[in-house]
BARO-594148 format. One record per residue (C-alpha): residue in three letters; x, y, z. Coordinates in steps of 0.1 Angstrom, whole numbers, plus 5000, padded with zeros to 4 digits. Example, Ala and Ser with C-alpha at 12.3 -4.5 7.8 and 13.67 -1.06 7.14 Angstrom:
% residues 2
ALA512349555078
SER513749895071
This chain:
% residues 291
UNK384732882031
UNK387733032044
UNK387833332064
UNK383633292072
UNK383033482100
UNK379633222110
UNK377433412140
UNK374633212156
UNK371833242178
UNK370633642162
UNK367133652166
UNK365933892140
UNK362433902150
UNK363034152176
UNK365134362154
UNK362334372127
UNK359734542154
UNK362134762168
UNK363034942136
UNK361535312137
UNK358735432108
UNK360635682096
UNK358935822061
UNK355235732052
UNK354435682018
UNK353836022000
UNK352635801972
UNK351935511953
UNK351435471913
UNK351435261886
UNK354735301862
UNK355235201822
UNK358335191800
UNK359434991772
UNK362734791771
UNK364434711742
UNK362134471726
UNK359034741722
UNK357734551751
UNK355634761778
UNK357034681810
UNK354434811839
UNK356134871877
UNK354534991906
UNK356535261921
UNK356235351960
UNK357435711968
UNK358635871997
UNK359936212001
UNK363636051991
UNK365335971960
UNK366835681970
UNK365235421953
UNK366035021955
UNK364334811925
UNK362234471930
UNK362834201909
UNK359933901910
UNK360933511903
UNK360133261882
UNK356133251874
UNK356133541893
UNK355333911890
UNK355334251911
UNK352534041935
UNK354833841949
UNK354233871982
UNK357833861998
UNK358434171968
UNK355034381988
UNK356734322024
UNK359434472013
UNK358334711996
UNK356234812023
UNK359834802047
UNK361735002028
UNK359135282027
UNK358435282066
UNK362635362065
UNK362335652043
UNK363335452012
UNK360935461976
UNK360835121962
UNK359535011925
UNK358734611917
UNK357734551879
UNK356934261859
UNK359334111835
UNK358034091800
UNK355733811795
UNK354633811835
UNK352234021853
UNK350834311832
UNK354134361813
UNK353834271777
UNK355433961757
UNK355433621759
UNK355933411790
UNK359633231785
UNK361332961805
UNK364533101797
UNK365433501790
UNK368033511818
UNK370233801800
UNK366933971785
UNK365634001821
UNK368434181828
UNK368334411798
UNK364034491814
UNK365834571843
UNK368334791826
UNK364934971808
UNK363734991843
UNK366935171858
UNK367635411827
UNK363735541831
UNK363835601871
UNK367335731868
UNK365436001843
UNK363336081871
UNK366036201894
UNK366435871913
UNK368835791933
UNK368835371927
UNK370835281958
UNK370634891950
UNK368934631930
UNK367334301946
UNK365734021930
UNK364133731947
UNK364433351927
UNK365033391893
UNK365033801899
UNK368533751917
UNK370133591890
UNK368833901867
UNK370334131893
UNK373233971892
UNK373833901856
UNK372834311854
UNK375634421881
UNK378134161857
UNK377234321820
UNK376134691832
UNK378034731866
UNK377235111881
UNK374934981912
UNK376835001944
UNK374434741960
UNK372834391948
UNK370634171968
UNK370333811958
UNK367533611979
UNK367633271967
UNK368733301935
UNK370232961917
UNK374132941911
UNK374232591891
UNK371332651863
UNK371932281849
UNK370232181881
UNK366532201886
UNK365432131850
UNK364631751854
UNK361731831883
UNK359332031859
UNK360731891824
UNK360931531835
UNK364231351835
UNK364231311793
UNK363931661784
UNK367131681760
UNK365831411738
UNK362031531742
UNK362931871730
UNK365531781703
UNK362931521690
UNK359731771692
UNK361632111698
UNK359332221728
UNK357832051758
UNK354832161773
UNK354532181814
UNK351132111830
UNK349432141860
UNK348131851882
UNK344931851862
UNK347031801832
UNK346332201813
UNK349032321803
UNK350732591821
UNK353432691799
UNK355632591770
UNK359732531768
UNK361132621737
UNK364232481727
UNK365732851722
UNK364632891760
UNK365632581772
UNK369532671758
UNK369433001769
UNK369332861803
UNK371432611804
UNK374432911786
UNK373633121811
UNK376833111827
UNK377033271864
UNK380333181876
UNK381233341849
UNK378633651860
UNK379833651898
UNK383833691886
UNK382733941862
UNK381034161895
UNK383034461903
UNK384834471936
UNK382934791947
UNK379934651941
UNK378834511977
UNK376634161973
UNK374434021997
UNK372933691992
UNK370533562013
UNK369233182017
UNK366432962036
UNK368232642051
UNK364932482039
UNK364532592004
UNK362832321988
UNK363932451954
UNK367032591952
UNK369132421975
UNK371332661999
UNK374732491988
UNK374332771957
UNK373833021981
UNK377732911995
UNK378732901955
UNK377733241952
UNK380033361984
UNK382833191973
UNK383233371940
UNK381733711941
UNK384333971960
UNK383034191978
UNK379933951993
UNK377833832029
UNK375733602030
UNK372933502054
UNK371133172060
UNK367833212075
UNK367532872095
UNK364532712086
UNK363032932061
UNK361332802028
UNK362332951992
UNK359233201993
UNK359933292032
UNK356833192042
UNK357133222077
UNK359833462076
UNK358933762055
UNK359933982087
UNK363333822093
UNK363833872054
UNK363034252054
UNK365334332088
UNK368234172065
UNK368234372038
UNK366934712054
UNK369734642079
UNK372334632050
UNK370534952032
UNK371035112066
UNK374335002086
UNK376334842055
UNK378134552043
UNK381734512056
UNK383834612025
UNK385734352009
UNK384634042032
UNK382933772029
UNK381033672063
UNK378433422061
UNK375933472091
UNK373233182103
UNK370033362115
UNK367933162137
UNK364133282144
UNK361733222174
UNK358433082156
């Protein structure tokens, strides 16, 4: 990548403890709207005494639990920030029906989302999605635009890849021949179905087309475990190379959920909330972590 700017050896550990508690909680409450669909969508909001608000977007076979979404949440309130994570429709408590696909229609919930709390006087200072929830931030800050900060941890640039592990390597001709496929669990139950409509909406879902569309002002980080077992962290380098105004951080040796580095993962993005991104760069930093 030309023009990286690549710093080693930052040891965000130390950072994470030595952040201040700035704002306790004033309160926390469940939150419904409907999107577009009729569909209930149910959010947990976390308020502090400010209006700045930043929005929690779960993954794939995920929901507002996830437990990377809770540290985070529970970050960005200690700095004085309020923070809401929701379920997509068809996960969690949210109504509808669980789909493989609905890349753009997760970004139109999140749109829902936005509109309502935007109602309520808040001040949504950026949008993050973990997994599949940083693809729907993205694909929002490319259709909607008017969010001056996006967070993408370990979202997947190339969705062509990835299919073949959970649909096996013949899923084209399976689902042109039966027009689903059904997924199951080691015990052989089924865990979900693959519609053909789902399947295609995927595989359409075009995000280099999404990270060009991304407007310049709009400040993007992206952030990546060396080790992610499922997305691998050459799309985290895609993503840098196309959007603008972008940074990106590798976490060396973290896993896709973080697992071992949930604190590492919240100093990164409450240390872009607080200090910034450098405008119109793209710096990719390699963080490593003392286990």
């Amino acid at each position: 990548m030309s023009g990286d700017k690549k710093l080693e050896g930052i040891n965000l550990t130390d950072l994470a403890s030595a952040l201040p508690a700035n704002a306790p909680v004033k309160n926390v409450e469940k939150v419904t709207m409907v999107n577009n669909y009729g569909e209930m969508l149910v959010g947990v909001l976390h308020r502090t005494s400010s209006e700045k608000l930043v929005i929690l977007c779960h993954g794939f076979q995920s929901s507002k639990e996830d437990k990377s979404l809770l540290t985070l949440a529970d970050a960005l309130t200690k700095e004085g920030f309020s923070a809401f994570r929701f379920d997509f429709a068809g996960n969690g408590e949210s109504d509808g029906v669980f789909q493989y696909g609905n890349y753009r229609k997760e970004a139109d919930d999140l749109r829902a989302v936005i509109i309502h709390l935007a109602k309520q006087k808040y001040n949504i200072c950026a949008i993050l999605g973990h997994s599949k929830g940083g693809n729907a931030v993205l694909l929002y800050a490319s259709i909607y635009g008017g969010i001056d900060t996006v967070i993408n941890i370990s979202g997947r640039f190339a969705l062509e890849r990835g299919i073949s592990g959970r649909l096996g390597k013949d899923f084209k001709q399976r689902i042109k021949k039966d027009g689903f496929i059904d997924v199951k669990d080691k015990r052989g139950k089924v865990e979900y179905r693959v519609m053909e409509e789902s399947l295609m909406d995927r595989l359409t879902t075009d995000m280099r087309a999404a990270c060009i569309s991304i407007n310049k002002e709009c400040r993007v980080l992206t952030v990546h475990g060396s080790a992610d077992e499922i997305v691998p962290v050459e799309d985290a380098k895609e993503f840098a190379k196309l959007i603008a105004n972008h940074k990106l951080c590798i976490i060396e040796g973290a896993n896709h959920n973080y697992t071992k580095h949930q604190s590492e993962l919240a100093s990164i993005v409450l240390d872009l909330l607080k200090r910034g991104c450098p405008p119109s760069s793209n710096c990719m930093i390699t963080l490593r972590s003392r286990l």
